[in-house]
N, CA, C and O of each residue as an XYZ file, in Angstrom:
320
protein
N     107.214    120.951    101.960
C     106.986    119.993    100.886
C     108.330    119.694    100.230
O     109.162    120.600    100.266
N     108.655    118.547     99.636
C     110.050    118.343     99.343
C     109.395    117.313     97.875
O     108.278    116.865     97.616
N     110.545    117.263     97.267
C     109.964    116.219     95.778
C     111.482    114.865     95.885
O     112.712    114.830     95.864
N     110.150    113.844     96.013
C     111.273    112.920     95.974
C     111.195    112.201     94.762
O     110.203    112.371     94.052
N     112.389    111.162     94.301
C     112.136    110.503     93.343
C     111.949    109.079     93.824
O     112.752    108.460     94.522
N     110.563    108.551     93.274
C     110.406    107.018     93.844
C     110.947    105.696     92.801
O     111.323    106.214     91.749
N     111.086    104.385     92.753
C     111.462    103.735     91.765
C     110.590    102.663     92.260
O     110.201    102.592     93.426
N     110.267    101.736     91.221
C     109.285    100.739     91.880
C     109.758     99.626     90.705
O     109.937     99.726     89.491
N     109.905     98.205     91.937
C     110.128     96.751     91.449
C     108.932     96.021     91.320
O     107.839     96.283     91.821
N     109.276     95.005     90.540
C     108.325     93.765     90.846
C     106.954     93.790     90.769
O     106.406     93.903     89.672
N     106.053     93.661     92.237
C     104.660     93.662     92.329
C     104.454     95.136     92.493
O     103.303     95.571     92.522
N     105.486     95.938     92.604
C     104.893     97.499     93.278
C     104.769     97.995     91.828
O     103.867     98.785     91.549
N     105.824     97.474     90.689
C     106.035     98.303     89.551
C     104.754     97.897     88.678
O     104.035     98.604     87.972
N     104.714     96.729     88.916
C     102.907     95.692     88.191
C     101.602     97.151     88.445
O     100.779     97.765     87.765
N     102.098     97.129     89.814
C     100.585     97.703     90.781
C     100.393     99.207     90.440
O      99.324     99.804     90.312
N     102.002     99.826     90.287
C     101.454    101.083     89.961
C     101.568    101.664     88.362
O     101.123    102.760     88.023
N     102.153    100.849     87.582
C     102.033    100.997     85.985
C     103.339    101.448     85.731
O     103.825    101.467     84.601
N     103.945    101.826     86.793
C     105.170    102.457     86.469
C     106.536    102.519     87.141
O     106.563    102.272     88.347
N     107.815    102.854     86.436
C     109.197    101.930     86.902
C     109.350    103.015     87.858
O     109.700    102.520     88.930
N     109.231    104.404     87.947
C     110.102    105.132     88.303
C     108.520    106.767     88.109
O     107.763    107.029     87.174
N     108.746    107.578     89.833
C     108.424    108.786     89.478
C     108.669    109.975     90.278
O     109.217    109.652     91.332
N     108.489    111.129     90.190
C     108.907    112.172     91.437
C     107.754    112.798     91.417
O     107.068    113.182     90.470
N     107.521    112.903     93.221
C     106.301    113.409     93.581
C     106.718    114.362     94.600
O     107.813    114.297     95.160
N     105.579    115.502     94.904
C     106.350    116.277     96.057
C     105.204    115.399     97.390
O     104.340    114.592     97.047
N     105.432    115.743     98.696
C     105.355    115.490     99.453
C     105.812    115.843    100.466
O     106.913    116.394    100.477
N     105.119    115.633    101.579
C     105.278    116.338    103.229
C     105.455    114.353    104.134
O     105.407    114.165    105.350
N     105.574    113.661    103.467
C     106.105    112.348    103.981
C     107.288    113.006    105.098
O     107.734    114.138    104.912
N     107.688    112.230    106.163
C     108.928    112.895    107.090
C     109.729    111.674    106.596
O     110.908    111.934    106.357
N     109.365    110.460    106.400
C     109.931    109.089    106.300
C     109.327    108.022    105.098
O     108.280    108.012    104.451
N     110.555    107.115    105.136
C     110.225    106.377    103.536
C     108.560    105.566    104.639
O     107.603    105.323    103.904
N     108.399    105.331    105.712
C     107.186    104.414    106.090
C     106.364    105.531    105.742
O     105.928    105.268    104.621
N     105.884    106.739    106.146
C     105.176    107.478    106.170
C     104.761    107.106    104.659
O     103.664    106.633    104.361
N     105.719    107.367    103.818
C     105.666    107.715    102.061
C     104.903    106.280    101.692
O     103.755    106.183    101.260
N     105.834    105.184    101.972
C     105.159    104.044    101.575
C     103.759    104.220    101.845
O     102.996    103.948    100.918
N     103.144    104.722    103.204
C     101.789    104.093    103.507
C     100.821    105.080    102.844
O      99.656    104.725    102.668
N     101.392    106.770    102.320
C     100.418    106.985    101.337
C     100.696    106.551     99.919
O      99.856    107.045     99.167
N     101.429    105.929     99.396
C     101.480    105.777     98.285
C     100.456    104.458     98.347
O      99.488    104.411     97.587
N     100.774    103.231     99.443
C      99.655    102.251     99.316
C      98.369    102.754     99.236
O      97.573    102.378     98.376
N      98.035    103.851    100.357
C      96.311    104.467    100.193
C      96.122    104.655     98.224
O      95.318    104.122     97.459
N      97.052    105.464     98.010
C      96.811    106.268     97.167
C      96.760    104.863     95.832
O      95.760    104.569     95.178
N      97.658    104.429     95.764
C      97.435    103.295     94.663
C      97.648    102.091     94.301
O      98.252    101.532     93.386
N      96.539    101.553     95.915
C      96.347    100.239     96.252
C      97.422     99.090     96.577
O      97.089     97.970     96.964
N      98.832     99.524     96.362
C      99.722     98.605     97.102
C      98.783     97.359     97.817
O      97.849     97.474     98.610
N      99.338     96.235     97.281
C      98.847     95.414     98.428
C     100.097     94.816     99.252
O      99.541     94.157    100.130
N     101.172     94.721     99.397
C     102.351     94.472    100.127
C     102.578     95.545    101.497
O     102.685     96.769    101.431
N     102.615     94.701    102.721
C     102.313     95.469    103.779
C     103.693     95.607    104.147
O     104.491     94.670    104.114
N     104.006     96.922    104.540
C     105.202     97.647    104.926
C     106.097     96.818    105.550
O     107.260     97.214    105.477
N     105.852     95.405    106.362
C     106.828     94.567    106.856
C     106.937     94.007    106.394
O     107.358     93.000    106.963
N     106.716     93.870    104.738
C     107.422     92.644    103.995
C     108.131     93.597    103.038
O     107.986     93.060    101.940
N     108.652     94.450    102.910
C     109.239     95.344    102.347
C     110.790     95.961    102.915
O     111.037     95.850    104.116
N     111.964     96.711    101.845
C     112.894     97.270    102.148
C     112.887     98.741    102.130
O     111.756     99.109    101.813
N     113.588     99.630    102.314
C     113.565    100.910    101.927
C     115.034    100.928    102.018
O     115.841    100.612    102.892
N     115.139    101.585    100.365
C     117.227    102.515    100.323
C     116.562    103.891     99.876
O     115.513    104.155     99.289
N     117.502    104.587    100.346
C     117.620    106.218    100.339
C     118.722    106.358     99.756
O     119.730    106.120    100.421
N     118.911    106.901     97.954
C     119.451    106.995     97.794
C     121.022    105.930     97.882
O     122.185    106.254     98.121
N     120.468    104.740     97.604
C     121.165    103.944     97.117
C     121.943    102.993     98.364
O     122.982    102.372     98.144
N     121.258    103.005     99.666
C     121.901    102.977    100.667
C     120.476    102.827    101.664
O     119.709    103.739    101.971
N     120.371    101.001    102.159
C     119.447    100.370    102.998
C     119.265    101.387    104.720
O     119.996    101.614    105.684
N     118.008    101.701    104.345
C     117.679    102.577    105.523
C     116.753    102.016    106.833
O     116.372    100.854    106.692
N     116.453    102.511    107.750
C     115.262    102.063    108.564
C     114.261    102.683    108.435
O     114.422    103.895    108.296
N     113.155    102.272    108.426
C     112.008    103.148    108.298
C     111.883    104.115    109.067
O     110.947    104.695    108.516
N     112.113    104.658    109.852
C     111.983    106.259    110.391
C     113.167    106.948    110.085
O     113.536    107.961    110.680
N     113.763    106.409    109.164
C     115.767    107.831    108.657
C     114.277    108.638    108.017
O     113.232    108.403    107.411
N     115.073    109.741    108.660
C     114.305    110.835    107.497
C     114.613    111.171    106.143
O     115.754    110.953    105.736
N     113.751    111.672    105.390
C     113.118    111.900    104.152
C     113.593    113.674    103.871
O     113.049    114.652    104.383
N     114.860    113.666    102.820
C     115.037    115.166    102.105
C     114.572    115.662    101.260
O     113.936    114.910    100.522
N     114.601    116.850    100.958
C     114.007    117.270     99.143
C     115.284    116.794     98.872
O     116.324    116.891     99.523
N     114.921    116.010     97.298
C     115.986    115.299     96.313
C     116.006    114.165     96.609
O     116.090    113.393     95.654
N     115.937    113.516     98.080
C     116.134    111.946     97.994
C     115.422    110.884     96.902
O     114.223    110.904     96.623
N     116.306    110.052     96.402
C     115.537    108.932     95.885
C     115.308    107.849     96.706
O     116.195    107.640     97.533
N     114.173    106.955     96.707
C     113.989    106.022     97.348
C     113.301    105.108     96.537
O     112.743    105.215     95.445
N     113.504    104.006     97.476
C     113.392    102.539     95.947
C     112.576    101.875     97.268
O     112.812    102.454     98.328
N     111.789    100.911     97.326
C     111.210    100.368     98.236
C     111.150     98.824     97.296
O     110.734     98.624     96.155
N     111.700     97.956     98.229
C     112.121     96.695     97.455
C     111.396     95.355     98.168
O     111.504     94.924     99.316
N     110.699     94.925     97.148
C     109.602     93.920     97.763
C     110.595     92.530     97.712
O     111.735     92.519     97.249
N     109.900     91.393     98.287
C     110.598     90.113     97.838
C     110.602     89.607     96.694
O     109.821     89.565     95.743
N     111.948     89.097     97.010
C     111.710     88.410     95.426
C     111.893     86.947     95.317
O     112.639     86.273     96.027
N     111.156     86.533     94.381
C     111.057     85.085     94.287
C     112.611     84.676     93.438
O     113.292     85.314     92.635
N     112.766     83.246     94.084
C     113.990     83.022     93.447
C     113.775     81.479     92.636
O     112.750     80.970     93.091
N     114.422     80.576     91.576
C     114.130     79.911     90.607
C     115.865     79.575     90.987
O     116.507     78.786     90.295
């Protein structure tokens, strides 16, 4: 089990009430993490319209997942 810290934009930050949290978890990868965090609290943005940084630094969805990493998962954004 490892505790990561998550941060959430936009529609993810709307969806889950909140900017920023650390959870522990057995996720191996930010996809893994993303797809229980969608079970868990309804995400509706499907993993291919999405980014993942690790720690501040654009990853692929299978880089693996440390205790301590932060990860930010970055939806689109509309532009004006």
């Amino acid at each position: 089990m490892k505790t990561i810290t998550v941060k959430y934009f936009a529609i993810l930050r709307e969806q889950r009430g909140l900017a920023e949290e650390s959870l522990s978890t057995e996720a191996a990868d930010a996809q893994s993490l993303y797809n229980a965090l969608q079970t868990a609290h309804g995400f509706t943005l499907p993993v291919d319209r999405l980014r993942a940084a690790v720690n501040g630094e654009f990853r692929s969805w299978p880089a693996p997942l440390k205790d301590g990493d932060e990860v930010v998962f970055i939806p689109p954004v509309a532009g004006g």
